[in-house]
C-alpha positions, 0 to 999 in steps of 0.5 A: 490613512497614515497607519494603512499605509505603514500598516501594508508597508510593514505586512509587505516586508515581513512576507518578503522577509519570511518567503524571500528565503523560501523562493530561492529554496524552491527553484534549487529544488528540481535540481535535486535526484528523487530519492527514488525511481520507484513508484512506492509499493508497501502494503500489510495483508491480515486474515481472519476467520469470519464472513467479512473483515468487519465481523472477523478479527485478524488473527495474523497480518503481514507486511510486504514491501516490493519496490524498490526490493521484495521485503517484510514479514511475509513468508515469501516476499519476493515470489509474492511481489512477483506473482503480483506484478505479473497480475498487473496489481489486480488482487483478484486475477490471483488464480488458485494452483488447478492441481490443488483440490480442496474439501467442501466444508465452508469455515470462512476465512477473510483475507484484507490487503491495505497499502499503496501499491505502484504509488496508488492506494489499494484496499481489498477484501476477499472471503474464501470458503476455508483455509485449504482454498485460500491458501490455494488462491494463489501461488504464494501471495495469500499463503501466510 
């Protein structure tokens, strides 16, 4: 009974000692500033030629980062990041230029959209008939 007790005195100590520090810590921690105001936006685009993403390899990808700036690789980041906000986020309200015509030949092209958008993740595939109407998909998000 002896060893019990001294046994539980001791595993009492040390987690007092361990955690003590720890508790402190987190009560100063709401005191701190977020490290930042914007919800994390940061997502990587890549197109291949295929009916879908499993059977096509990416032949170019693109990183686009818009908050709390437009950034990365893709050609237009901030008309991109734009044209997204002004879709809500939704990939697929991205509406094609109407002046833009384009020829009836079916050379699929598969784009793919992976990342975090406005804090939450976002995974997205859209097949189009050839490059021309990709390329026309948007006003800027798919041209890359």
């Amino acid at each position: 009974m002896r060893n019990t007790a001294r046994w539980a005195a001791t595993l009492g100590l040390t987690a007092t000692a361990v955690c003590g520090p720890l508790a402190g810590a987190s009560l100063a921690s709401p005191a701190t500033a977020p490290a930042s105001l914007y919800a994390p936006s940061a997502l990587v685009l890549t197109v291949g030629y295929g009916e879908s993403a499993a059977t096509a390899a990416p032949v170019r990808a693109v990183t686009l980062t818009c908050a709390p700036q437009a950034a990365g690789t893709h050609p237009a980041a901030a008309s991109a990041c734009a044209e997204l906000r002004g879709a809500g986020g939704d990939f697929d309200a991205l509406r094609a230029d109407p002046g833009v015509f384009c020829t009836r030949e079916y050379d699929p092209v598969v784009v793919t959209v992976d990342g975090v958008w406005q804090g939450r993740h976002v995974s997205y595939e859209r097949t189009f008939a050839n490059e021309c109407v990709k390329n026309a998909g948007s006003a800027g998000f798919f041209t890359f």
